[in-house]
N, C-alpha and C positions, 0 to 999 in steps of 0.2 A: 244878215247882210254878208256873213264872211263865205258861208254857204253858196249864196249867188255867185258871190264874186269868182269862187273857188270853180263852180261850175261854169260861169262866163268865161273865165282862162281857159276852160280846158274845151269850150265848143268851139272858139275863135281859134287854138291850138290844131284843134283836129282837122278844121276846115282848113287852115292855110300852109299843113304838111304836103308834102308830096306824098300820092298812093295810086290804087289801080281807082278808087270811083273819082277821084279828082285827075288823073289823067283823063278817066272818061269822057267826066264834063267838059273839059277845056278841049278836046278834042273834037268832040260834039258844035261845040261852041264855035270854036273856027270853021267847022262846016258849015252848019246852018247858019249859024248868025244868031246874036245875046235874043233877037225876040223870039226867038223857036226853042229855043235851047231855054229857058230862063226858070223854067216847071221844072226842071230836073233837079234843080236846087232844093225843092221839096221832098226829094228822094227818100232820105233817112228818116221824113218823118212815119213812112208805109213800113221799109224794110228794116228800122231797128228794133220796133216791139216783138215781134218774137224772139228779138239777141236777147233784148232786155228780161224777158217774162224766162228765156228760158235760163239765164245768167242767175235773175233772183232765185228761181226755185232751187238752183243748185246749192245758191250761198244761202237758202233759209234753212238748210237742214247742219248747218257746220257750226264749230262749237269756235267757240271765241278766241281762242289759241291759234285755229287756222284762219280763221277772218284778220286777224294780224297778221297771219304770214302772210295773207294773200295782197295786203295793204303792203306787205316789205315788198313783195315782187313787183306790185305796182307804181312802187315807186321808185325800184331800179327798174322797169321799162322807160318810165317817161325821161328816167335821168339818162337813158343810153339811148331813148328816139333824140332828146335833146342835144347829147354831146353826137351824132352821129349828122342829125342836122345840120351841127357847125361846120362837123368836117365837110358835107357838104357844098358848103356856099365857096371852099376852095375851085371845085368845080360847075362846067356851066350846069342849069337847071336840066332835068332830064320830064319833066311832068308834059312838055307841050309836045314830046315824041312818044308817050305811052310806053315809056320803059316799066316793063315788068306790068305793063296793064292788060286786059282785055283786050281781044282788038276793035275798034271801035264799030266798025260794022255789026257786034253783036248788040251793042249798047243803044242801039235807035230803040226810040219811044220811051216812053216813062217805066214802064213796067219792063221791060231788056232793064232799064237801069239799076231797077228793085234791085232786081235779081242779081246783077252782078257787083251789088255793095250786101246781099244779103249772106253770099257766099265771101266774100271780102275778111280773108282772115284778123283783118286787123281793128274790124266794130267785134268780132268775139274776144280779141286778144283785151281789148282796151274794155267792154262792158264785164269782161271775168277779172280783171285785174285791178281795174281803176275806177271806170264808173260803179260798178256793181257794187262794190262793197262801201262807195260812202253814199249809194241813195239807199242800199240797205239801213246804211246810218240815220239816214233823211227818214226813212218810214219808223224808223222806231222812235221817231219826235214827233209823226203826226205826217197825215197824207197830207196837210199842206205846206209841210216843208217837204216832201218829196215833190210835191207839186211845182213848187219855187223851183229847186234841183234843176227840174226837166225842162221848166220852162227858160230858166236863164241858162240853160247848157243850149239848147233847140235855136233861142233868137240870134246869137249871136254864130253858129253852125250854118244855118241859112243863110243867114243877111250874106258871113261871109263867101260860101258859097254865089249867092244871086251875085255879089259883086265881083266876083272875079270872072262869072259868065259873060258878064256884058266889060268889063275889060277885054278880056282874052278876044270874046268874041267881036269887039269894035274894033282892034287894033291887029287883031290875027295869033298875035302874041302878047306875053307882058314885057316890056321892056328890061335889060339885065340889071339893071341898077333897082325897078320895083321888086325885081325876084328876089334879089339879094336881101333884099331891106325885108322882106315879106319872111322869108325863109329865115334871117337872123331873128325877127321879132318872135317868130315860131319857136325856135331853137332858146331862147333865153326863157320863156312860158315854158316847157316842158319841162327844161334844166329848172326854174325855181321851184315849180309842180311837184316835180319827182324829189327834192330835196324836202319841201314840207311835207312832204307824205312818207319819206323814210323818219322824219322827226317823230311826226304825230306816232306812227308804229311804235320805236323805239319808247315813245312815252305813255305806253297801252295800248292801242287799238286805235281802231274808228272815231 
């Protein structure tokens, strides 16, 4: 259970950061509209197995000494996406204007979107750093706690996903007060994330 929970923080986390495939989306969103737009939401499920397949392979050949280190770096990312988040919410949201994303015109269709979350530096930075090395964790318990892993990391990365398509996309934008709330819930998830994940290192590994 602390597994799920662990990867449900970190899928509902990922989905409701600001980045280039969630500027995508929401961009998308306001164009077409949540029913045209709402498959997009299923994106990561196409474009993140080869992050993942080629992340694992990396970390199945590394000795246990740097599968900790990789667990300490992973959890000063999440602690500095965290605290950077914060600083953040000082400012308006920049996710509904595609700052720092793709331009959306490249992103029509399902497969444009693949592609530009596949290239999306930030599913390699977070499946080398963060995911990787605790469903590495998860398969040396057994393929159904890796299983568990993916699947409570995936429901709650969609769900949140599809729900912010048909916000965005019903209202044209999210209102500043749900951004703020969204973006601080985000920011306090990362920040605890990144704090038990520098513990756990500190007290061995994975």
């Amino acid at each position: 259970m602390l597994l799920a929970a662990q990867a449900a923080a970190l899928g509902f986390s990922a989905a409701a950061s600001p980045g280039p495939f969630q500027a995508l989306l929401l961009a998308r969103a306001a164009r077409v509209g949540p029913r045209r737009a709402l498959h997009l939401a299923l994106v990561p499920l196409v474009s993140d197995p080869p992050v993942i397949a080629a992340c694992l392979l990396a970390l199945s050949g590394l000795p246990p000494a740097l599968l900790t280190g990789l667990q300490l770096l992973g959890g000063a990312l999440l602690t500095w996406m965290g605290a950077s988040a914060l600083k953040g919410l000082v400012r308006p949201a920049e996710v509904a204007a595609g700052g720092g994303a793709p331009a959306p015109e490249r992103g029509r269709g399902f497969w444009q979107a693949a592609l530009v979350n596949l290239l999306n530096p930030n599913a390699w930075l977070f499946w080398s750093l963060v995911g990787g090395p605790l469903l590495e964790g998860a398969l040396r318990q057994g393929a159904a706690q890796a299983g568990l892993f993916l699947a409570a990391f995936y429901l709650p990365l969609t769900a949140t996903h599809g729900a912010l398509v048909v916000a965005f996309g019903a209202v044209g934008r999210l209102g500043p007060g749900a951004a703020r709330a969204l973006g601080g819930i985000s920011a306090a998830a990362f920040l605890a994330l990144g704090l038990a994940q520098l513990w756990g290192a500190a007290r061995g590994g994975p």
